[in-house]
N, C-alpha and C positions, 0 to 999 in steps of 0.2 A: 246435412249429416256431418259430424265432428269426425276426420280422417285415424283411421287406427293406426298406433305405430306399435312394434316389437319391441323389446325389451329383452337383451341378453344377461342371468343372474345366475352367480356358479350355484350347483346346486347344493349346497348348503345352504344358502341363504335362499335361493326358491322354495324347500322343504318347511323352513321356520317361518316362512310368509306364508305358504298354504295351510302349515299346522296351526298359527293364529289367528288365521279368519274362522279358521274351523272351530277354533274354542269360542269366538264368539257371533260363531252364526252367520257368519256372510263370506263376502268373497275375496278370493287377495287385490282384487281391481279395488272393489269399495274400501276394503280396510288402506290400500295404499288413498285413494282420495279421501277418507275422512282425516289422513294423518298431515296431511298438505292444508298449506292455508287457502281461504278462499281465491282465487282469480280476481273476482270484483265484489266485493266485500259488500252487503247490503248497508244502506245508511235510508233510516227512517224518514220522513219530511220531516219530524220534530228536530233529528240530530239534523237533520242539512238548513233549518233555519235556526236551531241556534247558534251554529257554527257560521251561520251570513251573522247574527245579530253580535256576536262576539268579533268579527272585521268588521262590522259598520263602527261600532267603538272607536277603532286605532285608524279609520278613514278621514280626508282632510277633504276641505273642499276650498280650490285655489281660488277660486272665485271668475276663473274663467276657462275657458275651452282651450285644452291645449292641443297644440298639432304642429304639421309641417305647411297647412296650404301659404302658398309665398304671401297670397293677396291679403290674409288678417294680418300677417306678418308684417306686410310694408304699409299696410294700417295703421298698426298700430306705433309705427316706428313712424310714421309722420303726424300723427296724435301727438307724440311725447319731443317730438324734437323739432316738427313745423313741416308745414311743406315742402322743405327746401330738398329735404331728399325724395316726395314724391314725384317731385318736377326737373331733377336733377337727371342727365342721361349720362352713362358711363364709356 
């Protein structure tokens, strides 16, 4: 259940909120949440794939796995430069 909270509004402005829910049929709760944007906006599966298929566009592909683990790391730094620093102690 969503917690209720209080709302203090001088009463001018609580009369003009209850007098226009009243013109158009509902409540000053609803008429204040129709006039708010949504919280979490609905987005269709059409709009959420064409919105991945417009990033896949502007996506690159390095040609390898990037990261922090040390051991590709000093893999690939003894690939490119030899041994000498797999074998090498500090």
């Amino acid at each position: 259940m969503n917690p209720m909270y209080s709302l203090e509004l001088p009463a001018p402005l609580y009369h003009a909120l209850v007098k226009a829910a009243k013109t158009k049929g509902t409540t000053p709760q609803a008429l204040i949440a129709a006039s708010l944007p949504a919280l979490s906006p609905s987005v269709t599966q059409a709009e959420r794939d064409a919105a991945n298929a417009r990033l896949r566009q502007h996506t690159v592909s390095l040609g390898a796995t990037l990261g922090s683990d040390n051991e590709d790391i000093d893999t690939d730094l003894a690939r490119e430069y030899g041994n000498a620093l797999s074998t090498s102690e500090n």
